[in-house]
mmJSON file of the N, C-alpha and C atoms, coordinates in Angstrom:
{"data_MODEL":{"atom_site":{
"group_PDB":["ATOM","ATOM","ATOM","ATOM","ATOM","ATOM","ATOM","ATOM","ATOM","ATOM","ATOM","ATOM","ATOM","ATOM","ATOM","ATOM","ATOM","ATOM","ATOM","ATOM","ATOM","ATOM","ATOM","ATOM","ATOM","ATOM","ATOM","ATOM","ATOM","ATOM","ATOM","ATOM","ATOM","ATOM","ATOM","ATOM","ATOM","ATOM","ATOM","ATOM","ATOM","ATOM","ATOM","ATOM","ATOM","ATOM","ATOM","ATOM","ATOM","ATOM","ATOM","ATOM","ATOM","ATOM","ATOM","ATOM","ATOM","ATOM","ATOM","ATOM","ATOM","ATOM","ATOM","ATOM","ATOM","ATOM","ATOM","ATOM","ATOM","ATOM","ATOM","ATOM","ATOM","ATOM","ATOM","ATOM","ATOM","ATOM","ATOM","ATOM","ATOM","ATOM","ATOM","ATOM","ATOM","ATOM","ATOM","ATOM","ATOM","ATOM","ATOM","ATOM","ATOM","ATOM","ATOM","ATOM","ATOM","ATOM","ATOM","ATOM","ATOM","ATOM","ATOM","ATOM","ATOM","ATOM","ATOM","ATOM","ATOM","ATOM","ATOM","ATOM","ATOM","ATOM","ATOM","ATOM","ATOM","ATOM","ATOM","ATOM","ATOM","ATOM","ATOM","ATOM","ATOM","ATOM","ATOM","ATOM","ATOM","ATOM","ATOM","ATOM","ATOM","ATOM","ATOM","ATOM","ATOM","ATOM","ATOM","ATOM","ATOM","ATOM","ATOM","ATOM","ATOM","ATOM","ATOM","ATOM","ATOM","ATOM","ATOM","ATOM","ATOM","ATOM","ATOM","ATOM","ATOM","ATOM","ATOM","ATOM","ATOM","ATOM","ATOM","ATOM","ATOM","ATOM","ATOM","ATOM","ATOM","ATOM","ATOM","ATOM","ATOM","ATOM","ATOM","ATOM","ATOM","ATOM","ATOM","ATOM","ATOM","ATOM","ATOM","ATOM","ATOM","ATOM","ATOM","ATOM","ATOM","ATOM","ATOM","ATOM","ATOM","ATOM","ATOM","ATOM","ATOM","ATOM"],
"id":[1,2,3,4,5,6,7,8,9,10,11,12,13,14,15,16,17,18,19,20,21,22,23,24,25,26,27,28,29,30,31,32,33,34,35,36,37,38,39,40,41,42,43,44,45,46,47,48,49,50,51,52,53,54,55,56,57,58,59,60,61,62,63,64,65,66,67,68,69,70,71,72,73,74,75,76,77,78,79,80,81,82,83,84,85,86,87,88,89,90,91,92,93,94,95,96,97,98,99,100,101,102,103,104,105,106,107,108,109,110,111,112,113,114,115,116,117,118,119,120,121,122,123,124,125,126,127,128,129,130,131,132,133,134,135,136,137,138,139,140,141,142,143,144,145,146,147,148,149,150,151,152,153,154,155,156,157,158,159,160,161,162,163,164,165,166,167,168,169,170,171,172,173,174,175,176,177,178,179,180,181,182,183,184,185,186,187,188,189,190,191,192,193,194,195,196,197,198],
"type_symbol":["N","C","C","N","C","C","N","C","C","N","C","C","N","C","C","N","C","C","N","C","C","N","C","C","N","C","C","N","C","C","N","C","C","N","C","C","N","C","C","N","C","C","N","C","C","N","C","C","N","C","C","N","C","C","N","C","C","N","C","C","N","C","C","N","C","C","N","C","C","N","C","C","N","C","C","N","C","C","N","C","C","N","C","C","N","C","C","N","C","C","N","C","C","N","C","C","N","C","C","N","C","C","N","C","C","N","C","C","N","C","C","N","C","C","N","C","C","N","C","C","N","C","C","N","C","C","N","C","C","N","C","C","N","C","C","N","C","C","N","C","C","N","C","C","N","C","C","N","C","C","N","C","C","N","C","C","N","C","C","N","C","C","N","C","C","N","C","C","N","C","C","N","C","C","N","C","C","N","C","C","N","C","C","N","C","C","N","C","C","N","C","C","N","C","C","N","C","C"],
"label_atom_id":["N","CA","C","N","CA","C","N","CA","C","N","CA","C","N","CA","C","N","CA","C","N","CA","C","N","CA","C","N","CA","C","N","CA","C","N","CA","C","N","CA","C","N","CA","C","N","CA","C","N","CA","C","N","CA","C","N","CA","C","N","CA","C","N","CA","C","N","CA","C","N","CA","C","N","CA","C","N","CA","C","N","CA","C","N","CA","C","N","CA","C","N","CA","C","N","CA","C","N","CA","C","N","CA","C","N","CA","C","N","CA","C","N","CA","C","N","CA","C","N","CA","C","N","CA","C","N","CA","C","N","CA","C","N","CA","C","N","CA","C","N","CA","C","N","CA","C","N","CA","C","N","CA","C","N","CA","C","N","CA","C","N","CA","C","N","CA","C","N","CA","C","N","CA","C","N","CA","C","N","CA","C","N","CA","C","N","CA","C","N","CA","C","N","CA","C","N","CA","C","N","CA","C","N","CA","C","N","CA","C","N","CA","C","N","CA","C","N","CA","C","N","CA","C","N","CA","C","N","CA","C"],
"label_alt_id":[null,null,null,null,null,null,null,null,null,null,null,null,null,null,null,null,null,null,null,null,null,null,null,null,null,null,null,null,null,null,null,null,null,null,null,null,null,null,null,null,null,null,null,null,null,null,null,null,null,null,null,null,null,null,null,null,null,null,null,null,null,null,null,null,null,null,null,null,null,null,null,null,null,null,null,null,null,null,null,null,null,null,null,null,null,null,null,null,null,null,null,null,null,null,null,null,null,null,null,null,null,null,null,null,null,null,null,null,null,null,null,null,null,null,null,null,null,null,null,null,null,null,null,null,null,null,null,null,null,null,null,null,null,null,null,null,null,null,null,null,null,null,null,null,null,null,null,null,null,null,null,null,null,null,null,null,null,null,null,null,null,null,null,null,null,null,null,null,null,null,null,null,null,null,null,null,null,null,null,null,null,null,null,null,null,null,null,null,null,null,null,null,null,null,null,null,null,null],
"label_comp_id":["UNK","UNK","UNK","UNK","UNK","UNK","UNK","UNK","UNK","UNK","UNK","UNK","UNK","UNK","UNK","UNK","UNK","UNK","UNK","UNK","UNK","UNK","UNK","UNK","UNK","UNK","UNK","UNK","UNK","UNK","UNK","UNK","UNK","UNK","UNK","UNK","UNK","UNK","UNK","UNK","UNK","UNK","UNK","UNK","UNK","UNK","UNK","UNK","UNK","UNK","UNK","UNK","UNK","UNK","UNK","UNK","UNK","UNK","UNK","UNK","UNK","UNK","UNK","UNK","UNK","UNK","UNK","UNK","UNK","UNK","UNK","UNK","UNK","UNK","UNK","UNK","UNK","UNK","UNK","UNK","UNK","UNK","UNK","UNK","UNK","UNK","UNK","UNK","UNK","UNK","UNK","UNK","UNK","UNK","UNK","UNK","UNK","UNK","UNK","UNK","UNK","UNK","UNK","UNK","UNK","UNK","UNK","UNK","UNK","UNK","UNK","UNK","UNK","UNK","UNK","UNK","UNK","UNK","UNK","UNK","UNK","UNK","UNK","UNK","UNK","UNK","UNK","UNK","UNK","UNK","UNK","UNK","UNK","UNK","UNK","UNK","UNK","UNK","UNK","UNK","UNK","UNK","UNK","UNK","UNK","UNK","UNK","UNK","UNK","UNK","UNK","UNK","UNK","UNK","UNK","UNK","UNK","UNK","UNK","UNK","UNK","UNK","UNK","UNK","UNK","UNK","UNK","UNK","UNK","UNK","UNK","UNK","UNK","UNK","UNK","UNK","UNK","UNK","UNK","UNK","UNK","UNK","UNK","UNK","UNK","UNK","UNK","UNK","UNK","UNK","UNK","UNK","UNK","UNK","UNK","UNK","UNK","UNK"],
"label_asym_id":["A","A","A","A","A","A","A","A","A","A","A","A","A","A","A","A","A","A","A","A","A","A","A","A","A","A","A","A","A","A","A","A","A","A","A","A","A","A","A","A","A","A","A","A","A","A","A","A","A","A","A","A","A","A","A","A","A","A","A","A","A","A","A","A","A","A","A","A","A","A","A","A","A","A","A","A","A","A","A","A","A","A","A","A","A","A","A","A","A","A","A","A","A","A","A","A","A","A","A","A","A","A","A","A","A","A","A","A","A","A","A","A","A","A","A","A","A","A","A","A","A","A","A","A","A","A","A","A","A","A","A","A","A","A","A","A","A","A","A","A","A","A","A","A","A","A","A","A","A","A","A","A","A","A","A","A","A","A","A","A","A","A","A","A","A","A","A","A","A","A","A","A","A","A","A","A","A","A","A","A","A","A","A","A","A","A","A","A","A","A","A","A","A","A","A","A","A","A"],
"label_entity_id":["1","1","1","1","1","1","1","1","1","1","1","1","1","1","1","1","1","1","1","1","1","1","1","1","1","1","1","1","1","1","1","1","1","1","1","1","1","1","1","1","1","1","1","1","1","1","1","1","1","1","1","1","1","1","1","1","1","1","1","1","1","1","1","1","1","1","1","1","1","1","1","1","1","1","1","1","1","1","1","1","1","1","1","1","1","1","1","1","1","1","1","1","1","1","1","1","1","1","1","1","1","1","1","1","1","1","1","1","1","1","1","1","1","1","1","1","1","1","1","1","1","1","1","1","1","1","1","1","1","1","1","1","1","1","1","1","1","1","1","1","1","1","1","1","1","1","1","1","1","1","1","1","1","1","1","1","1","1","1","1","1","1","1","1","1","1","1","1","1","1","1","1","1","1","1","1","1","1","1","1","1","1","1","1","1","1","1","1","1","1","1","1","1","1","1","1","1","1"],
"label_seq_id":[1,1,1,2,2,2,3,3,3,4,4,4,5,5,5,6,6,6,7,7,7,8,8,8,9,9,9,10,10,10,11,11,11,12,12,12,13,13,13,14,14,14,15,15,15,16,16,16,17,17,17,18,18,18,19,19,19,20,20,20,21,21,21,22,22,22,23,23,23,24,24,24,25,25,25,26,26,26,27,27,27,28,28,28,29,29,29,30,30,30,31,31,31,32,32,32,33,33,33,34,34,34,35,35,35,36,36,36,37,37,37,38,38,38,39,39,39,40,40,40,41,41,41,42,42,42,43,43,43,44,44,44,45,45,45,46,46,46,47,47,47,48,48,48,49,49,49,50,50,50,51,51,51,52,52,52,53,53,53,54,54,54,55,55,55,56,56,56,57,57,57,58,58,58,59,59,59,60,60,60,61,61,61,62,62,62,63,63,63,64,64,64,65,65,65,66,66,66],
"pdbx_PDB_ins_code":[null,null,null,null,null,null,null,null,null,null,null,null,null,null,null,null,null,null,null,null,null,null,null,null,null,null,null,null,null,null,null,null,null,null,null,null,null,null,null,null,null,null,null,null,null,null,null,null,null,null,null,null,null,null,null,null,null,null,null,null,null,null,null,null,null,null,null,null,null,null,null,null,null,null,null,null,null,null,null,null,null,null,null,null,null,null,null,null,null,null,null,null,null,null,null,null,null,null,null,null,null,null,null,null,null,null,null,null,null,null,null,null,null,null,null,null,null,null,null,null,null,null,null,null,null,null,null,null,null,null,null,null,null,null,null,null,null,null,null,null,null,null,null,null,null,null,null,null,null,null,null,null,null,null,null,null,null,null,null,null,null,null,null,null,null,null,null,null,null,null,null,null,null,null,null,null,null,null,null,null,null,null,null,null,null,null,null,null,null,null,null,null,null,null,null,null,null,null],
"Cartn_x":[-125.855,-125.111,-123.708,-123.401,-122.005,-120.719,-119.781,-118.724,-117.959,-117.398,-116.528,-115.619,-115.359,-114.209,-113.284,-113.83,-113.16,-113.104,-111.715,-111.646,-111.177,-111.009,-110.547,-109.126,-108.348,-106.661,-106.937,-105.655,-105.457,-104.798,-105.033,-104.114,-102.461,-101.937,-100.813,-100.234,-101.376,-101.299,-100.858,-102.276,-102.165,-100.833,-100.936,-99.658,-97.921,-97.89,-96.94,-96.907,-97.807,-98.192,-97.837,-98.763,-98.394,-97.158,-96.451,-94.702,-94.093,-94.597,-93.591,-93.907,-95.444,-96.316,-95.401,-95.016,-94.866,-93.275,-92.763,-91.422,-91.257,-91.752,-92.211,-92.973,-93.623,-93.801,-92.623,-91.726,-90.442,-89.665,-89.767,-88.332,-88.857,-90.056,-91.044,-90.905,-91.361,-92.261,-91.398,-89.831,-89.389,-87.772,-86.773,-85.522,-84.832,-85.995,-85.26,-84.46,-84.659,-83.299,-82.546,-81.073,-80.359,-80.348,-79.986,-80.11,-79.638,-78.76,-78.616,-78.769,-79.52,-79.448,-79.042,-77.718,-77.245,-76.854,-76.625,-75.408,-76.792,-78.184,-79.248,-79.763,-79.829,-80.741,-82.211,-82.182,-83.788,-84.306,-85.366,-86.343,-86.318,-85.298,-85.671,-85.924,-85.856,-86.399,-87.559,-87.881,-89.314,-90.325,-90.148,-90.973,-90.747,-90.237,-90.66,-91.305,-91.163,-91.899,-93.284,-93.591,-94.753,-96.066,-95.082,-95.262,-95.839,-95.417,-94.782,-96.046,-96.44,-97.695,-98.926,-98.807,-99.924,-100.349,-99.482,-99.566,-99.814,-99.563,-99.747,-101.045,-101.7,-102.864,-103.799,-103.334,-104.105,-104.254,-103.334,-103.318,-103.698,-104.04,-104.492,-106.348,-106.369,-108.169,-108.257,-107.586,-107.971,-107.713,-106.503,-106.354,-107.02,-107.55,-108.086,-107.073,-106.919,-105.805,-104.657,-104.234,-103.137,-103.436],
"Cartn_y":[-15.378,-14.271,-14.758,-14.329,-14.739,-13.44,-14.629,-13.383,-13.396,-11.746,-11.516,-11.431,-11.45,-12.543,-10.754,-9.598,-8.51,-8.074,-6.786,-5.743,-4.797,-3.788,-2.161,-2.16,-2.24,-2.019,-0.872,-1.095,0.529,1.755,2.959,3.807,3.355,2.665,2.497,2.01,1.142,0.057,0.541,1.437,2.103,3.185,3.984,4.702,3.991,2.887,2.108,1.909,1.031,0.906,2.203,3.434,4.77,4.928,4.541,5.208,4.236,2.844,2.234,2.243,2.624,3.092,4.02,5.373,6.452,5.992,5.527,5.204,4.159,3.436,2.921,3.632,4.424,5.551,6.47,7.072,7.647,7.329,5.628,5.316,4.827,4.148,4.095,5.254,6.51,7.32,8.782,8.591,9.408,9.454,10.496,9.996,11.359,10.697,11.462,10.431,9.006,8.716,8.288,7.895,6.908,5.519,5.368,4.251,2.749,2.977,2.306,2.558,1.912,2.006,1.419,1.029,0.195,-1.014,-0.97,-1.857,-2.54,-1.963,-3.015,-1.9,-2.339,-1.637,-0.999,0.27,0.68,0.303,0.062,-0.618,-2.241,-3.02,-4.163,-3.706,-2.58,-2.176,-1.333,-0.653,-0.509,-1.701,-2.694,-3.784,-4.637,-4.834,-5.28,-4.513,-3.157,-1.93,-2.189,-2.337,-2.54,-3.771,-4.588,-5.886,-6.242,-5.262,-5.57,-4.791,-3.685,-2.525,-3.709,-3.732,-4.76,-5.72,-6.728,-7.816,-7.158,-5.838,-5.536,-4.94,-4.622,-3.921,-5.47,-6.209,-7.837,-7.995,-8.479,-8.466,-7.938,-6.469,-5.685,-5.739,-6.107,-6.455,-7.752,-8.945,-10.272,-10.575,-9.716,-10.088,-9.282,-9.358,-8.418,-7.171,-6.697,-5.499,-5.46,-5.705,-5.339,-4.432],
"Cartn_z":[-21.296,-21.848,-22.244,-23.507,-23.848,-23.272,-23.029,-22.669,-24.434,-23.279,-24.587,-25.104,-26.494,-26.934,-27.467,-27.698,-28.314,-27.102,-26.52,-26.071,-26.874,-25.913,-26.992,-26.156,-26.911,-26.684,-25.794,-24.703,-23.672,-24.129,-23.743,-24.233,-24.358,-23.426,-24.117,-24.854,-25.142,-26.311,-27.373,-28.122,-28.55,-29.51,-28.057,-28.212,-28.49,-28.071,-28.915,-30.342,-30.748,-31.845,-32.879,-32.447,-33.189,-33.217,-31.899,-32.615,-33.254,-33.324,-34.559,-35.608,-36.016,-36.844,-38.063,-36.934,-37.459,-38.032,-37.046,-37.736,-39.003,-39.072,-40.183,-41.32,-41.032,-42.07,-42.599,-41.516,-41.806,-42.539,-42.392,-43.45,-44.479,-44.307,-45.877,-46.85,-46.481,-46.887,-47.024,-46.115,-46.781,-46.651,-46.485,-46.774,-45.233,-44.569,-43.251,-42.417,-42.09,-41.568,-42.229,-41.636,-42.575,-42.998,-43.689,-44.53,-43.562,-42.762,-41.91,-40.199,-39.446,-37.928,-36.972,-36.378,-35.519,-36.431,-37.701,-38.385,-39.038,-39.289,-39.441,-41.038,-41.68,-42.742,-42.251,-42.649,-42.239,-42.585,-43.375,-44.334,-43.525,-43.113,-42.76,-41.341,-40.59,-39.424,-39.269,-40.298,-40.259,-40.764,-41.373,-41.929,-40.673,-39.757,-38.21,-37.253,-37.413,-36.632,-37.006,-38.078,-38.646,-38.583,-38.692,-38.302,-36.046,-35.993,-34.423,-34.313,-34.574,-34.078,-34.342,-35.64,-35.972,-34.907,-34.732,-33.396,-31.889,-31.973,-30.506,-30.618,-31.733,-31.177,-31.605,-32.405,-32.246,-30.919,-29.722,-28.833,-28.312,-28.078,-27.052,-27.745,-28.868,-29.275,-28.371,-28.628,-27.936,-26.338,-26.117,-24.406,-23.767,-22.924,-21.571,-20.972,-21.082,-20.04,-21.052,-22.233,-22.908,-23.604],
"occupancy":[1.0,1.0,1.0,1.0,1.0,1.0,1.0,1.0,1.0,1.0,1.0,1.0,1.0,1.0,1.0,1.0,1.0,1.0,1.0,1.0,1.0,1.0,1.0,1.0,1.0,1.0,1.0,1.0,1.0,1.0,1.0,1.0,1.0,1.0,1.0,1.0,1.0,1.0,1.0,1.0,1.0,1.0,1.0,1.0,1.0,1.0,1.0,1.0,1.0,1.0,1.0,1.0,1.0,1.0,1.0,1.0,1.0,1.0,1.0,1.0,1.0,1.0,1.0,1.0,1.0,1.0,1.0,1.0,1.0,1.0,1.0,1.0,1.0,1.0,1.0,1.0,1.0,1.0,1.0,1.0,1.0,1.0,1.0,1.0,1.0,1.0,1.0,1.0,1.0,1.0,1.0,1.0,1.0,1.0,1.0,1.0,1.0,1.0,1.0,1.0,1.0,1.0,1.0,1.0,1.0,1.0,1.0,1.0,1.0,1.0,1.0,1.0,1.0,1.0,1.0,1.0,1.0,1.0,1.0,1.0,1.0,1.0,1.0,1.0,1.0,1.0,1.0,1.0,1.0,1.0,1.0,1.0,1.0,1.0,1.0,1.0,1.0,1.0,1.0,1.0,1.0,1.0,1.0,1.0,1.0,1.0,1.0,1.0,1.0,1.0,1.0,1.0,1.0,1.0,1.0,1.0,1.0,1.0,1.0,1.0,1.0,1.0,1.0,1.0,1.0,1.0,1.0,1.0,1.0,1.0,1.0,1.0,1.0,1.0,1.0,1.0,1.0,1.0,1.0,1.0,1.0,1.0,1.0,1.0,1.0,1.0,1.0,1.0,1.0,1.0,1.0,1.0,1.0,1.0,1.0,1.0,1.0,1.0],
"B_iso_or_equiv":[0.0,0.0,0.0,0.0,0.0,0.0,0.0,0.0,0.0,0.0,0.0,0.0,0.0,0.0,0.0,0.0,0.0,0.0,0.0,0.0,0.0,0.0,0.0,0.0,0.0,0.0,0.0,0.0,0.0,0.0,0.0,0.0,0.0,0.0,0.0,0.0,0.0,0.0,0.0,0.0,0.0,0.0,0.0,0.0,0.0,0.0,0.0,0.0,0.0,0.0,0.0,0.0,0.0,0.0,0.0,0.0,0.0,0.0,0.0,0.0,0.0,0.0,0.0,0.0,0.0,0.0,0.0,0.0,0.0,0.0,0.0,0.0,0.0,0.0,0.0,0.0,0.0,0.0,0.0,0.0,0.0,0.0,0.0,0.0,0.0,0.0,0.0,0.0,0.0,0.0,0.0,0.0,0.0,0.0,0.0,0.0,0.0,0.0,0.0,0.0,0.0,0.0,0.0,0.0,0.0,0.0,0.0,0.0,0.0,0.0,0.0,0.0,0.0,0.0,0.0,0.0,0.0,0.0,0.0,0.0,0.0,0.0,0.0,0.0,0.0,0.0,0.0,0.0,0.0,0.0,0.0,0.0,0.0,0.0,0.0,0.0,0.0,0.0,0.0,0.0,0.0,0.0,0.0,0.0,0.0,0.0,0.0,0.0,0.0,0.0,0.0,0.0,0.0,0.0,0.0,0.0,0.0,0.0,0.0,0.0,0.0,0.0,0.0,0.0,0.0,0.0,0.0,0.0,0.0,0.0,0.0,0.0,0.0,0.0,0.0,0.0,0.0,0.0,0.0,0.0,0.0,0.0,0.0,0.0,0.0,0.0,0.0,0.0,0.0,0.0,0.0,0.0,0.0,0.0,0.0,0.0,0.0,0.0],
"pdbx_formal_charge":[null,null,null,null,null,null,null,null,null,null,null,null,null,null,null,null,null,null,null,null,null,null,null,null,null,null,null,null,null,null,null,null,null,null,null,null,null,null,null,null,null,null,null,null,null,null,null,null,null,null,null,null,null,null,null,null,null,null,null,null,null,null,null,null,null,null,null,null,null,null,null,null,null,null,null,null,null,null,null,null,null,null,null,null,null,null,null,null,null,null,null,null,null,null,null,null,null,null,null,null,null,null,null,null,null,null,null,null,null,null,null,null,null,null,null,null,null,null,null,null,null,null,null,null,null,null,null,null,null,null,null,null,null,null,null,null,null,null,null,null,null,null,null,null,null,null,null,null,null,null,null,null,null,null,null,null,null,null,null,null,null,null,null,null,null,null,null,null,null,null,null,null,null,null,null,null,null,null,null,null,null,null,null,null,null,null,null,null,null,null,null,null,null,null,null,null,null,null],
"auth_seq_id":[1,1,1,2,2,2,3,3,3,4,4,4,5,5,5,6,6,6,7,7,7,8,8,8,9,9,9,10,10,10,11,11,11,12,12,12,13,13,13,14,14,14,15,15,15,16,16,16,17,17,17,18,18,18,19,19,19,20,20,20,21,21,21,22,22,22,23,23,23,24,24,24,25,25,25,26,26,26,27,27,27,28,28,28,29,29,29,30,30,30,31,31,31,32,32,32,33,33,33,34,34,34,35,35,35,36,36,36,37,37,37,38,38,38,39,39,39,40,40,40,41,41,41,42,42,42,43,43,43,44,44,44,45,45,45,46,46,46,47,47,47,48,48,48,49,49,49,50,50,50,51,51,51,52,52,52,53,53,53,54,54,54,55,55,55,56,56,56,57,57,57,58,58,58,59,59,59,60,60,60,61,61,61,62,62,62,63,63,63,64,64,64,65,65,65,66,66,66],
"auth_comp_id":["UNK","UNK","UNK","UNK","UNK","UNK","UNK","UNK","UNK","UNK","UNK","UNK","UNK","UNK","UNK","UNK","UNK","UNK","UNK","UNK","UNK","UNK","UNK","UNK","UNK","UNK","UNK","UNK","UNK","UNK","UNK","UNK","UNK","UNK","UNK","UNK","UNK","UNK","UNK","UNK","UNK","UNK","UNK","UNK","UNK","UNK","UNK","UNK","UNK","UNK","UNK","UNK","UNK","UNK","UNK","UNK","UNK","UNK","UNK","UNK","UNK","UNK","UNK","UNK","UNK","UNK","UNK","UNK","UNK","UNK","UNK","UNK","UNK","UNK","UNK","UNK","UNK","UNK","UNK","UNK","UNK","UNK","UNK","UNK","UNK","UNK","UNK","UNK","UNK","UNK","UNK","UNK","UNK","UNK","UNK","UNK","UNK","UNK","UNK","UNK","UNK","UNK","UNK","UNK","UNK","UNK","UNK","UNK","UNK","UNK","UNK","UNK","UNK","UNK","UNK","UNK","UNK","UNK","UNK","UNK","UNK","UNK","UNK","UNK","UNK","UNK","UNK","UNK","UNK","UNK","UNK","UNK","UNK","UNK","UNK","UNK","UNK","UNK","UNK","UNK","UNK","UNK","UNK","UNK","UNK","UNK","UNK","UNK","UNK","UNK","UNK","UNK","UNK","UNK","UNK","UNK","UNK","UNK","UNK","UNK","UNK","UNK","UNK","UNK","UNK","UNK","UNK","UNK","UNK","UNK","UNK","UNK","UNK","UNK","UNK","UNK","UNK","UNK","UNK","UNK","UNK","UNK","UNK","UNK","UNK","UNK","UNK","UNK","UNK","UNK","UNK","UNK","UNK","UNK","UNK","UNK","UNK","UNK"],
"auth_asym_id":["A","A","A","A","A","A","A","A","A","A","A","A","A","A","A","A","A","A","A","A","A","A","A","A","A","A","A","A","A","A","A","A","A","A","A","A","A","A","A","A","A","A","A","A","A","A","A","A","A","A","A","A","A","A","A","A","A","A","A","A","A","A","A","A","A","A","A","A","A","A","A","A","A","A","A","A","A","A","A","A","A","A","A","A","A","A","A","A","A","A","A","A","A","A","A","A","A","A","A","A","A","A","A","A","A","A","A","A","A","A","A","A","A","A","A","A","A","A","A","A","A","A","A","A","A","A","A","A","A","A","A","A","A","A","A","A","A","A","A","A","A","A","A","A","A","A","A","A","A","A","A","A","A","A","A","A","A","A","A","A","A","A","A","A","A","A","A","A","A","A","A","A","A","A","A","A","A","A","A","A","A","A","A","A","A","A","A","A","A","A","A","A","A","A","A","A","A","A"],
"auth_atom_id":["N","CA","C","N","CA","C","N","CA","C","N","CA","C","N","CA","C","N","CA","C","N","CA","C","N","CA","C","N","CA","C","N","CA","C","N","CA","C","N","CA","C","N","CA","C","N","CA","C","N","CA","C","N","CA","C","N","CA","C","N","CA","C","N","CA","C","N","CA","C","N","CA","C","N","CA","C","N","CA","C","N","CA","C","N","CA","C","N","CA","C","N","CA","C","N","CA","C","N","CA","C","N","CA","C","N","CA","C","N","CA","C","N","CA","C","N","CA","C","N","CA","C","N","CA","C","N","CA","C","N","CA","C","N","CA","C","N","CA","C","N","CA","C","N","CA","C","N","CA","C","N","CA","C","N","CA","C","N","CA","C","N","CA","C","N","CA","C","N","CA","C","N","CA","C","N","CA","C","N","CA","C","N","CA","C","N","CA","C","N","CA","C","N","CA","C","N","CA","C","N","CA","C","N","CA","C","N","CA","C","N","CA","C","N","CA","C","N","CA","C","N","CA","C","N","CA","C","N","CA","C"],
"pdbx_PDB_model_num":[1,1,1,1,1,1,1,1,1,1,1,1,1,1,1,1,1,1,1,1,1,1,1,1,1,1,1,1,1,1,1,1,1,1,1,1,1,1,1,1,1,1,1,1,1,1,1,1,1,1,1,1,1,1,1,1,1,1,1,1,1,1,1,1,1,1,1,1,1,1,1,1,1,1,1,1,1,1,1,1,1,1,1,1,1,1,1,1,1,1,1,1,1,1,1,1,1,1,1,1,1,1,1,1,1,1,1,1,1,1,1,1,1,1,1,1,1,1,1,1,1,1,1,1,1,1,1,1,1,1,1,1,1,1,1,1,1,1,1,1,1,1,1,1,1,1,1,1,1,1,1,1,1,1,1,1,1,1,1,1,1,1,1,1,1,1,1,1,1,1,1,1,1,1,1,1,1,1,1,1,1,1,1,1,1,1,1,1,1,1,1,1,1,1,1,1,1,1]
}}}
């Protein structure tokens, strides 16, 4: 029997992912925050939010318990 190489991300995994998700949708998608956040351009902080969900639910498919 082969072991296995996929799991299913945990709920909190998950639920991370969704909120940088969503925030990355926010400043994509519409003109509810400001243009700048903590001296950082939005847009270059949602395109790491985005980036960042992605890799964590990679991770939570390939590691065991993440």
């Amino acid at each position: 029997m082969r072991r296995r190489s996929h799991w299913a991300p945990r709920a909190g995994t998950i639920a991370v992912a969704a909120v940088l998700t969503v925030f990355a949708a926010l400043v994509f998608f519409t003109s509810l925050l400001p243009g700048t956040i903590a001296g950082f351009a939005a847009g270059t902080l949602a395109l790491y939010a985005a980036v960042a969900a992605f890799v964590i639910l990679l991770l939570g498919i390939f590691l065991k318990g993440v």
